[in-house]
PDB file of N, CA, C and O in Angstrom:
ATOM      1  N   UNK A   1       0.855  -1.170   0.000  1.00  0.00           N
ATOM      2  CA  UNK A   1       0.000   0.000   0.000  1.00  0.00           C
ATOM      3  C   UNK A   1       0.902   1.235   0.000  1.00  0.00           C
ATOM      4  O   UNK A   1       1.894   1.297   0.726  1.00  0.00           O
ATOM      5  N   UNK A   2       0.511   2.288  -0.890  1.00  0.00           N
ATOM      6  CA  UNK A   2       1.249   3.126  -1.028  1.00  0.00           C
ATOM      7  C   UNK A   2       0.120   4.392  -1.084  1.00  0.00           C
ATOM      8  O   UNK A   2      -1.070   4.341  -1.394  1.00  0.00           O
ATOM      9  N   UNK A   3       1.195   5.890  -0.542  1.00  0.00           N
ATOM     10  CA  UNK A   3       0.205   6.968  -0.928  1.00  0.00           C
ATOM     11  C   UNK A   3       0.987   8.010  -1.320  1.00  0.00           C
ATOM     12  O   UNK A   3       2.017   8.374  -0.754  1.00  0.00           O
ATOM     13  N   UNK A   4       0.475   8.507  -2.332  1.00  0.00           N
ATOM     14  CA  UNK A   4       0.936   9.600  -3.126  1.00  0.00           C
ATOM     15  C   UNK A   4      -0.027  10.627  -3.244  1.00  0.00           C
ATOM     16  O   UNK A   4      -1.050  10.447  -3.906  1.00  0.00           O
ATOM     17  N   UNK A   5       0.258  11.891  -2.546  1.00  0.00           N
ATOM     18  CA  UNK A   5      -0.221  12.910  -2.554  1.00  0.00           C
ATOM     19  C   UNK A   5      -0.491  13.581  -3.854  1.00  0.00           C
ATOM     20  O   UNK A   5      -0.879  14.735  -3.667  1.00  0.00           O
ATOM     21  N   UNK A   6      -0.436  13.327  -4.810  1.00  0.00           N
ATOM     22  CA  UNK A   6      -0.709  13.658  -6.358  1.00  0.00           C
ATOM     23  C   UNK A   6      -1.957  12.568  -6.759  1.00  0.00           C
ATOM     24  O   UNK A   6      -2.578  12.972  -7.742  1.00  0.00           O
ATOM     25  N   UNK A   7      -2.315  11.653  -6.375  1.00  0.00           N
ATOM     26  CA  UNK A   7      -2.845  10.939  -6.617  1.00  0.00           C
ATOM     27  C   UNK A   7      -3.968  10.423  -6.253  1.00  0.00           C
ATOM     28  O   UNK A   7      -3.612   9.245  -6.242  1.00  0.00           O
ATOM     29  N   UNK A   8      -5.026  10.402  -5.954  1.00  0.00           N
ATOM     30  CA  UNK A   8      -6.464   9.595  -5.369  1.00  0.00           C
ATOM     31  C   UNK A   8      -6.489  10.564  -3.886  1.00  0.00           C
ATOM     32  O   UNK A   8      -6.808  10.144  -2.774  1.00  0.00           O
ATOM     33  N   UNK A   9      -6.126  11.735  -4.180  1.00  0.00           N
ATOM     34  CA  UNK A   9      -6.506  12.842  -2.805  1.00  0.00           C
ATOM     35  C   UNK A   9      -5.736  12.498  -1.868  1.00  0.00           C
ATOM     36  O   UNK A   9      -6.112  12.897  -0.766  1.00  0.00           O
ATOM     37  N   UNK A  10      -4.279  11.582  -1.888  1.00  0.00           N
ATOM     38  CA  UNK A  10      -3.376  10.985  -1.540  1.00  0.00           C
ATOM     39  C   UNK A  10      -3.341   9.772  -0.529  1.00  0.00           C
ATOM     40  O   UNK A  10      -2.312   9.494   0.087  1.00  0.00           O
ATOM     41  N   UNK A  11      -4.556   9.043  -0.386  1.00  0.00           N
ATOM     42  CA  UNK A  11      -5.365   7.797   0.002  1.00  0.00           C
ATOM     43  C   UNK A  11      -4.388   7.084  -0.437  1.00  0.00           C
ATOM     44  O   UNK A  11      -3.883   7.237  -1.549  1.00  0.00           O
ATOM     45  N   UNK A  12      -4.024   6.207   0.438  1.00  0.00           N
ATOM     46  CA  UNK A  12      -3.491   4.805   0.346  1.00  0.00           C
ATOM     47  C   UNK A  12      -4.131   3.892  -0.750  1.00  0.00           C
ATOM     48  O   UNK A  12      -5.291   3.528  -0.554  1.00  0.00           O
ATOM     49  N   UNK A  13      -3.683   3.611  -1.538  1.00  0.00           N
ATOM     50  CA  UNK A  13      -3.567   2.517  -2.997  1.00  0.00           C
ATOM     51  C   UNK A  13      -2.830   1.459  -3.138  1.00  0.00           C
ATOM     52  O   UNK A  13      -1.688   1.496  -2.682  1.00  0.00           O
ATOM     53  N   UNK A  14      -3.291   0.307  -3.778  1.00  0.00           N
ATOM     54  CA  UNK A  14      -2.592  -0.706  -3.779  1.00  0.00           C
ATOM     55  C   UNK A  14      -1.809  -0.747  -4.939  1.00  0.00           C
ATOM     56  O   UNK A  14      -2.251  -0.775  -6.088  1.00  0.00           O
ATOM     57  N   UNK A  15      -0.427  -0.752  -4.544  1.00  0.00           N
ATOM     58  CA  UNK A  15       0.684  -0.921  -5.291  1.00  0.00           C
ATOM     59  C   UNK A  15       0.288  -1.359  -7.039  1.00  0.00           C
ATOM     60  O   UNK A  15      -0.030  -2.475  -7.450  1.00  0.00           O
ATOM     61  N   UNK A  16       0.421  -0.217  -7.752  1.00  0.00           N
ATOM     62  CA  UNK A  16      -0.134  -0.802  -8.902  1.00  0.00           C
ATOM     63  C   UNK A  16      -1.393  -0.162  -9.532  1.00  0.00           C
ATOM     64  O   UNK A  16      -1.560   0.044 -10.734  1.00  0.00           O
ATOM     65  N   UNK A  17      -2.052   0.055  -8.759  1.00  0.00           N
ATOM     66  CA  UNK A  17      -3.106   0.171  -9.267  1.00  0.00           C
ATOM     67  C   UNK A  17      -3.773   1.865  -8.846  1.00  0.00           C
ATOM     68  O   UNK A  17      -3.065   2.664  -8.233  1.00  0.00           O
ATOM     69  N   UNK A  18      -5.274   2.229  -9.305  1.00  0.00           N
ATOM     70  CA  UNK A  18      -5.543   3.559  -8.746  1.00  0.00           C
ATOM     71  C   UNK A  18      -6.391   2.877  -7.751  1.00  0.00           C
ATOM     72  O   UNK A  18      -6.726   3.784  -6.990  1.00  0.00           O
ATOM     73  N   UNK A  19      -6.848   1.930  -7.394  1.00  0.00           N
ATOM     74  CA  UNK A  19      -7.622   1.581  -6.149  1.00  0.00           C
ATOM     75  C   UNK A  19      -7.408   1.496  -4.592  1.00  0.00           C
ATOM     76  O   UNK A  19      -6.922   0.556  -3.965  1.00  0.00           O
ATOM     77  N   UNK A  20      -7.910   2.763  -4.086  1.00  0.00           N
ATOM     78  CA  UNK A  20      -8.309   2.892  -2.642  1.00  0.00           C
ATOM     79  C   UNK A  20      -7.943   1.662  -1.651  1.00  0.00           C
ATOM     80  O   UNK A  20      -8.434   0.596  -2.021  1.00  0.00           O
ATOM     81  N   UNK A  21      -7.247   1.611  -0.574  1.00  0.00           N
ATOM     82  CA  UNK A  21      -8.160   0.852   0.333  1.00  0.00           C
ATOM     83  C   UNK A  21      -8.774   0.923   0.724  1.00  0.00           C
ATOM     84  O   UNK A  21      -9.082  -0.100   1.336  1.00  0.00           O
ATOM     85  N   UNK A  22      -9.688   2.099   0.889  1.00  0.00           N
ATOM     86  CA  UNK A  22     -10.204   2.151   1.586  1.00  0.00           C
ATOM     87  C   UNK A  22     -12.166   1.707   0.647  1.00  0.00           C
ATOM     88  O   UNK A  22     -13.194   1.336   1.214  1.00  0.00           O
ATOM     89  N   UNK A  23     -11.952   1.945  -0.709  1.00  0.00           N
ATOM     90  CA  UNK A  23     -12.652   0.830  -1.385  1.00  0.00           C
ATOM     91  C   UNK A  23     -12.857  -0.279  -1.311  1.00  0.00           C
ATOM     92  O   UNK A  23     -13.938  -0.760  -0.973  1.00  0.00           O
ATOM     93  N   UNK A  24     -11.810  -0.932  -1.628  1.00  0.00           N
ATOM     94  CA  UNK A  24     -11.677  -2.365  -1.426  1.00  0.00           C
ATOM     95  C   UNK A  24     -12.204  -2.838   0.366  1.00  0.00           C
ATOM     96  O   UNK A  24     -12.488  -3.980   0.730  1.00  0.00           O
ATOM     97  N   UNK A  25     -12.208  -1.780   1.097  1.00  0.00           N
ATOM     98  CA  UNK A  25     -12.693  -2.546   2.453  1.00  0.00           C
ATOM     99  C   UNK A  25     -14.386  -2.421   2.204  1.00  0.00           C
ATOM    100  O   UNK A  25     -15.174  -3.245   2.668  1.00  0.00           O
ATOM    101  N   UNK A  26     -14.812  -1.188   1.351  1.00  0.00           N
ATOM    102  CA  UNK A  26     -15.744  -0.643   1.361  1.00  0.00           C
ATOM    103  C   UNK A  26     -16.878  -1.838   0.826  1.00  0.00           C
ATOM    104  O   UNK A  26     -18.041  -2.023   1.184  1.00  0.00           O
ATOM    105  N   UNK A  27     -15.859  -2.708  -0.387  1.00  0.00           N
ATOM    106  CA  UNK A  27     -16.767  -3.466  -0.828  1.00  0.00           C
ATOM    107  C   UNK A  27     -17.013  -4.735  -0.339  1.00  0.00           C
ATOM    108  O   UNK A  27     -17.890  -5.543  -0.644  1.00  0.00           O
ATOM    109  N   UNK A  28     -15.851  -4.811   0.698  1.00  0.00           N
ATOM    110  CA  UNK A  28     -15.407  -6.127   1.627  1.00  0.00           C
ATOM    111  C   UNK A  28     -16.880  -6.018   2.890  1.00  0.00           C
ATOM    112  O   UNK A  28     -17.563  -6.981   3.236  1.00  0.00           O
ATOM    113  N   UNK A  29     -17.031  -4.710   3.327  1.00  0.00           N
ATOM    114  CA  UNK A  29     -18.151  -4.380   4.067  1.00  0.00           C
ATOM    115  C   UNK A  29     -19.489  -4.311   3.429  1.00  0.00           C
ATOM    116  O   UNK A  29     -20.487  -4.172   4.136  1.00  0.00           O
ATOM    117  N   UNK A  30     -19.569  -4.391   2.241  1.00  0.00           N
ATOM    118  CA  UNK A  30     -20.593  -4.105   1.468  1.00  0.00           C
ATOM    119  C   UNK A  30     -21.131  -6.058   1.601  1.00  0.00           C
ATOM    120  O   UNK A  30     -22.331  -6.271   1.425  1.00  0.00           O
ATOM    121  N   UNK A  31     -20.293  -7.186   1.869  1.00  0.00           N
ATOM    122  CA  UNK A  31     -20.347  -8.043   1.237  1.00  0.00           C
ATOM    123  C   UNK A  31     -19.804  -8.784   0.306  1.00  0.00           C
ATOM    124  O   UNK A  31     -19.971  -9.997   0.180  1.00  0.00           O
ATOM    125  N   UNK A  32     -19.006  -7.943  -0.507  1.00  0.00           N
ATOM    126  CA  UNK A  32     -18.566  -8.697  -2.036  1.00  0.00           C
ATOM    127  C   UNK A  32     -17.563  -9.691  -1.110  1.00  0.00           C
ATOM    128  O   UNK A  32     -16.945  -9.574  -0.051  1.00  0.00           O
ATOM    129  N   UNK A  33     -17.711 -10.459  -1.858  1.00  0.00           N
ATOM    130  CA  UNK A  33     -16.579 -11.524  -1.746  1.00  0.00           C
ATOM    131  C   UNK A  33     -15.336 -11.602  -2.582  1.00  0.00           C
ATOM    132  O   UNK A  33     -15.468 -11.650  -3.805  1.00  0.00           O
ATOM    133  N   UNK A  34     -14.104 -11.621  -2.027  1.00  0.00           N
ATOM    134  CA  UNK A  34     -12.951 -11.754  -2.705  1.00  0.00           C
ATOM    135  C   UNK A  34     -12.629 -12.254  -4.087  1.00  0.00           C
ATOM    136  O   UNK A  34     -11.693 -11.796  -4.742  1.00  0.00           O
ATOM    137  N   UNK A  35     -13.375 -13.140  -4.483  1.00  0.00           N
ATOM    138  CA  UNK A  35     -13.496 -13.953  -5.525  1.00  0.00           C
ATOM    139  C   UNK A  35     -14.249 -13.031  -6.398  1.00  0.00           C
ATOM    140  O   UNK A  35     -14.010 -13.116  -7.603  1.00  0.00           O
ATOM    141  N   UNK A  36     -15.381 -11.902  -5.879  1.00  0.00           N
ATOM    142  CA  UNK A  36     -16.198 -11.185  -6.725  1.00  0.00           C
ATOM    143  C   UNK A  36     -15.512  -9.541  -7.072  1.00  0.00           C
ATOM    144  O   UNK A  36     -15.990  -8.729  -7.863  1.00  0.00           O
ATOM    145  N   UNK A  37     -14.514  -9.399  -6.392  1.00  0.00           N
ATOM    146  CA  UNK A  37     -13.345  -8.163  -6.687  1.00  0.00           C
ATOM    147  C   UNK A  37     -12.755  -8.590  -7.215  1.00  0.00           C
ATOM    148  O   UNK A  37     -12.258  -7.858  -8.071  1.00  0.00           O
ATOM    149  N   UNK A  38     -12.228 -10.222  -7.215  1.00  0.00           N
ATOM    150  CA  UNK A  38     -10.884 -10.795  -8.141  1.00  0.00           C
ATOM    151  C   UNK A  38     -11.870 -10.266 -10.027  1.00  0.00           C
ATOM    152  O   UNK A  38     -11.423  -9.654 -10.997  1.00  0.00           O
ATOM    153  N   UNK A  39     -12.963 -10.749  -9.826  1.00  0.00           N
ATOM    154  CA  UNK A  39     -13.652 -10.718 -11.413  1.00  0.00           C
ATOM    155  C   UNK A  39     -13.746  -9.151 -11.721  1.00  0.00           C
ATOM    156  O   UNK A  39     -13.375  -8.797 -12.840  1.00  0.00           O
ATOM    157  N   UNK A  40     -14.159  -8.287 -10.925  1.00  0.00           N
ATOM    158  CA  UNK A  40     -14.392  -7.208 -11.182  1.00  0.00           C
ATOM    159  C   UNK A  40     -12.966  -6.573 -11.440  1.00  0.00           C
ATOM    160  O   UNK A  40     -12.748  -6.109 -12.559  1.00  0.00           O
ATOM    161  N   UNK A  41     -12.278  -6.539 -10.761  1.00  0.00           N
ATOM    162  CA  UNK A  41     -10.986  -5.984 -10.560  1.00  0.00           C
ATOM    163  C   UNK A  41      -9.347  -6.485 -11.122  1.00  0.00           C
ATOM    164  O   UNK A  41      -8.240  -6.172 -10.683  1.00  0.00           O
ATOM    165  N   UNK A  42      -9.817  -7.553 -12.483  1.00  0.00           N
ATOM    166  CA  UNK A  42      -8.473  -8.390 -12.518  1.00  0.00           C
ATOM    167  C   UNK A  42      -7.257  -8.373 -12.165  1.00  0.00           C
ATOM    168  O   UNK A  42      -6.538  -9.327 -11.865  1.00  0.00           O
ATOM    169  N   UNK A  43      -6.920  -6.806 -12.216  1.00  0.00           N
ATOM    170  CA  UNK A  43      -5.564  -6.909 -11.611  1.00  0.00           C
ATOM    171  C   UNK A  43      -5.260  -7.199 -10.710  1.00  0.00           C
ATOM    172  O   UNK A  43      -4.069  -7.506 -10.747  1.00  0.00           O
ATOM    173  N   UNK A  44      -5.892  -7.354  -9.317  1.00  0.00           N
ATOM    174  CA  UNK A  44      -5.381  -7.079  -8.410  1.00  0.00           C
ATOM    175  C   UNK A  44      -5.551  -8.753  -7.576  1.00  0.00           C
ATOM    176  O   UNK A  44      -6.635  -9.249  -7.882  1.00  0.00           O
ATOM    177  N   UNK A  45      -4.768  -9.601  -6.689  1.00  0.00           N
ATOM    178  CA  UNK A  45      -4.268 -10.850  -5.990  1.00  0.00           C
ATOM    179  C   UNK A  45      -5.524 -10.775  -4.934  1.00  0.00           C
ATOM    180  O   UNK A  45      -6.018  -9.757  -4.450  1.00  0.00           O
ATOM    181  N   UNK A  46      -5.810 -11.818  -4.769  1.00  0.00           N
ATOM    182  CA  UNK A  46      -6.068 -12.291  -2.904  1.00  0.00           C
ATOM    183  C   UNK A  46      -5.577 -11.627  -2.398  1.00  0.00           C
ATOM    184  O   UNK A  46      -6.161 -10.766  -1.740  1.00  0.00           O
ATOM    185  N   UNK A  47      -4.443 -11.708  -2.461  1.00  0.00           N
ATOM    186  CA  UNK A  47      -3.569 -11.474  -1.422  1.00  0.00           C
ATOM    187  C   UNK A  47      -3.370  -9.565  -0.853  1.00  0.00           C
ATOM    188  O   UNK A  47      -3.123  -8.947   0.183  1.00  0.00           O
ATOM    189  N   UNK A  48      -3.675  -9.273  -2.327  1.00  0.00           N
ATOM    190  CA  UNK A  48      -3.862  -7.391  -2.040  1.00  0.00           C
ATOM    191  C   UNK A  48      -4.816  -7.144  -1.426  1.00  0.00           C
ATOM    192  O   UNK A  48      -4.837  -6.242  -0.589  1.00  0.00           O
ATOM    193  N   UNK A  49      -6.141  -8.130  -1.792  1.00  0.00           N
ATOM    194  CA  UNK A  49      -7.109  -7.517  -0.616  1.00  0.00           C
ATOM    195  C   UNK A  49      -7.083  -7.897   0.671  1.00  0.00           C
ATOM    196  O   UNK A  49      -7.675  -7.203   1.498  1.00  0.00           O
ATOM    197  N   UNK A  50      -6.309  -9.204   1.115  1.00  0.00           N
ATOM    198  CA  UNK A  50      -6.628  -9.650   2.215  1.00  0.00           C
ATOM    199  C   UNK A  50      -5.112  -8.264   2.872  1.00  0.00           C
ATOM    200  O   UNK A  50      -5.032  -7.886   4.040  1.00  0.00           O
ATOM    201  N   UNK A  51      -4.516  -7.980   2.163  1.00  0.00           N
ATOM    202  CA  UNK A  51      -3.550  -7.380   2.638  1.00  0.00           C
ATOM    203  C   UNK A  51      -4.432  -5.834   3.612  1.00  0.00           C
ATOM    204  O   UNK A  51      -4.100  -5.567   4.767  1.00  0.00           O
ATOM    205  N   UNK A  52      -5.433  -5.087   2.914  1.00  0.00           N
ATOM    206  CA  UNK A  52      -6.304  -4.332   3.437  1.00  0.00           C
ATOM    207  C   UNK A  52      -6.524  -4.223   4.681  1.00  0.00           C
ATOM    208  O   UNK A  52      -6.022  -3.245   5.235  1.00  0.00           O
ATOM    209  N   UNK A  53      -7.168  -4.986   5.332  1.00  0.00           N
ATOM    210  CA  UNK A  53      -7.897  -5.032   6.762  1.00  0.00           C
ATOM    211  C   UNK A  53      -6.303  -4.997   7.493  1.00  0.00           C
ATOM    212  O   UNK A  53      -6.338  -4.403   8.570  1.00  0.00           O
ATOM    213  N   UNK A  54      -5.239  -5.396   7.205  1.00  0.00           N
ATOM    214  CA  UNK A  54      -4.511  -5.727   8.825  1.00  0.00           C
ATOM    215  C   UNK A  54      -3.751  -3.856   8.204  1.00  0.00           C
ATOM    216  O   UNK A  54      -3.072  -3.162   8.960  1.00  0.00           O
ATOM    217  N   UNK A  55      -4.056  -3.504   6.977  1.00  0.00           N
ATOM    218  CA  UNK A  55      -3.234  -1.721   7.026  1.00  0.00           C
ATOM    219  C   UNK A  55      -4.132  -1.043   7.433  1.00  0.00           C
ATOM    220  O   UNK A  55      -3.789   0.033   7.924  1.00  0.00           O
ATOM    221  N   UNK A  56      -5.234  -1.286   7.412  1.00  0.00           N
ATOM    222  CA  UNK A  56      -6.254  -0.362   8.171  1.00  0.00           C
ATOM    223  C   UNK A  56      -6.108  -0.732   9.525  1.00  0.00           C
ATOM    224  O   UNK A  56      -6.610   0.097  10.283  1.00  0.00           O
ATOM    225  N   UNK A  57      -5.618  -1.645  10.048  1.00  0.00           N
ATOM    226  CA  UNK A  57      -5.748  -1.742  11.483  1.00  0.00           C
ATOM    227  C   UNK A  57      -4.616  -1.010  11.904  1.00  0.00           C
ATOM    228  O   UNK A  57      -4.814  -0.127  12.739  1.00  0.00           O
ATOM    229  N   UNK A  58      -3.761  -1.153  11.597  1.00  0.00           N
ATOM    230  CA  UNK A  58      -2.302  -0.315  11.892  1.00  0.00           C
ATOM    231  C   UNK A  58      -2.253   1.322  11.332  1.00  0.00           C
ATOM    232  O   UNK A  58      -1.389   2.179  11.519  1.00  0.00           O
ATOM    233  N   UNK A  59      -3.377   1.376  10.669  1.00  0.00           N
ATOM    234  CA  UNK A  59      -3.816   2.945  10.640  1.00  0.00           C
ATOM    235  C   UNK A  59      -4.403   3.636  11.279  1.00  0.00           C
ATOM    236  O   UNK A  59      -4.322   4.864  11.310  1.00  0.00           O
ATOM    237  N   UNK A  60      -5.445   2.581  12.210  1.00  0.00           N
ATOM    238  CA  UNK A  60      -6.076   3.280  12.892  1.00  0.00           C
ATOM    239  C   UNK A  60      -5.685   3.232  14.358  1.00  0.00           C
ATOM    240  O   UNK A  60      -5.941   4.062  15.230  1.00  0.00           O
ATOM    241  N   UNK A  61      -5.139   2.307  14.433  1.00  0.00           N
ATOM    242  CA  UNK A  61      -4.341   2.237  15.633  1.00  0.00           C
ATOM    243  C   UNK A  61      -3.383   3.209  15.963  1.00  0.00           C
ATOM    244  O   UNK A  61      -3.400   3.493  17.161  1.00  0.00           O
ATOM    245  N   UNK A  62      -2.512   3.841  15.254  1.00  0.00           N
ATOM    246  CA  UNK A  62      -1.952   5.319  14.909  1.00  0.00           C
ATOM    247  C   UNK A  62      -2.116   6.289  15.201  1.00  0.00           C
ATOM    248  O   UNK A  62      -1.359   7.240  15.391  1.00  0.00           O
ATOM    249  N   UNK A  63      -3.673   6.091  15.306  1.00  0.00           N
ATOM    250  CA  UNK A  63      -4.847   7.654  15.110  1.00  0.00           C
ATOM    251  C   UNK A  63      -4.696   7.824  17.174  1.00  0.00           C
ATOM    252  O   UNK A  63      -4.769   6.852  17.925  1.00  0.00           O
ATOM    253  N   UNK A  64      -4.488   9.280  17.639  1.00  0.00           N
ATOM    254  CA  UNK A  64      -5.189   9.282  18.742  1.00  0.00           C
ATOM    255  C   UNK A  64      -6.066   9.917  18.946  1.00  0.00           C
ATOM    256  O   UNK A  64      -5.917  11.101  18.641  1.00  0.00           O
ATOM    257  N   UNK A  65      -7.338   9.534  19.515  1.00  0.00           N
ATOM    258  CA  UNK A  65      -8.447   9.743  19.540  1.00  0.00           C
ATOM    259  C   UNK A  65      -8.665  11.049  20.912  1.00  0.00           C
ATOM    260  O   UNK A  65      -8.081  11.057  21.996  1.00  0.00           O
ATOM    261  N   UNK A  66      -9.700  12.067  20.390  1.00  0.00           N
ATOM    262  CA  UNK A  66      -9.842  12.871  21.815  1.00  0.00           C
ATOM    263  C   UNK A  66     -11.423  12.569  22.075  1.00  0.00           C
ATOM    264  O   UNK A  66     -12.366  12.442  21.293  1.00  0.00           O
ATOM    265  N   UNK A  67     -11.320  12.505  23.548  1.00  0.00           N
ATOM    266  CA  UNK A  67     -12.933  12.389  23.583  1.00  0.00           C
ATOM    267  C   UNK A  67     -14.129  13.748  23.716  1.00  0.00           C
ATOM    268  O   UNK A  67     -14.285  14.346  24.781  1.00  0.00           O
ATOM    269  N   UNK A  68     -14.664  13.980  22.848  1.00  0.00           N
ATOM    270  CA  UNK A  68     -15.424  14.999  23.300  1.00  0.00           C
ATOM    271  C   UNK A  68     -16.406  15.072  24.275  1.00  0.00           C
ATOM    272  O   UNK A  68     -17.224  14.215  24.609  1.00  0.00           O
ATOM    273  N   UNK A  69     -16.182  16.509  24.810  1.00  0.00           N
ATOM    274  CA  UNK A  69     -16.975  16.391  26.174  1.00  0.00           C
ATOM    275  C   UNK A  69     -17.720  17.290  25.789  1.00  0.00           C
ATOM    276  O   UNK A  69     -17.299  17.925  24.822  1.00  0.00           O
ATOM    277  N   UNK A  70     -19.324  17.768  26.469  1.00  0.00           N
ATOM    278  CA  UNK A  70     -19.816  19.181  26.385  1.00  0.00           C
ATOM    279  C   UNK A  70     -19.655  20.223  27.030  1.00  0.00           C
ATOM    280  O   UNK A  70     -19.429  20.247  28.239  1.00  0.00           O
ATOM    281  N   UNK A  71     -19.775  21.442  26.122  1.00  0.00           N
ATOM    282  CA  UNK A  71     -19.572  22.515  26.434  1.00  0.00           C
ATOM    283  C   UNK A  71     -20.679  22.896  27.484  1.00  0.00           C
ATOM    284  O   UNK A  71     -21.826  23.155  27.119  1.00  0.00           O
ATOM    285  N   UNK A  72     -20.159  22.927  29.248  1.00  0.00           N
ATOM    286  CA  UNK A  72     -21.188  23.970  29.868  1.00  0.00           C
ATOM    287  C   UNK A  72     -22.029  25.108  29.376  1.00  0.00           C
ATOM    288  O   UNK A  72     -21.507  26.144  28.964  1.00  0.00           O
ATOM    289  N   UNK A  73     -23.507  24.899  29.418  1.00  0.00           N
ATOM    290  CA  UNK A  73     -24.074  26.247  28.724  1.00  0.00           C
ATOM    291  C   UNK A  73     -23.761  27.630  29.923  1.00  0.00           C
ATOM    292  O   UNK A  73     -24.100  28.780  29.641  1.00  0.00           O
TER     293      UNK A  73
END
């Protein structure tokens, strides 16, 4: 997974290609099955999509989160 700031609003892409990961999870959540991105998507391995879920986990794991509290009126 790679990101290039010239490129797809600089979103992480799979090596190769202009496709998102954050697509490929999109359609992984949608349902599609791996086998049904392999047809749609020829270029791209098993293995690129299964590669997805564990870079999103290490992306978001990254992230630190603040908790919002409310503002006293």
């Amino acid at each position: 997974m790679v990101g290039d700031p010239r490129a797809m609003t600089g979103k992480p892409v799979i090596r190769g290609t202009q496709l998102t990961v954050e697509h490929i999870l999109s359609l992984l959540a949608s349902r599609a099955t791996v086998e049904e991105i392999l047809r749609e998507y020829p270029g791209l391995t098993g293995e690129d999509i299964r590669a997805c879920r564990p870079f999103a986990a290490k992306a978001l794991a990254d992230i630190s989160f603040v908790p919002l509290t409310e503002r006293p009126a």
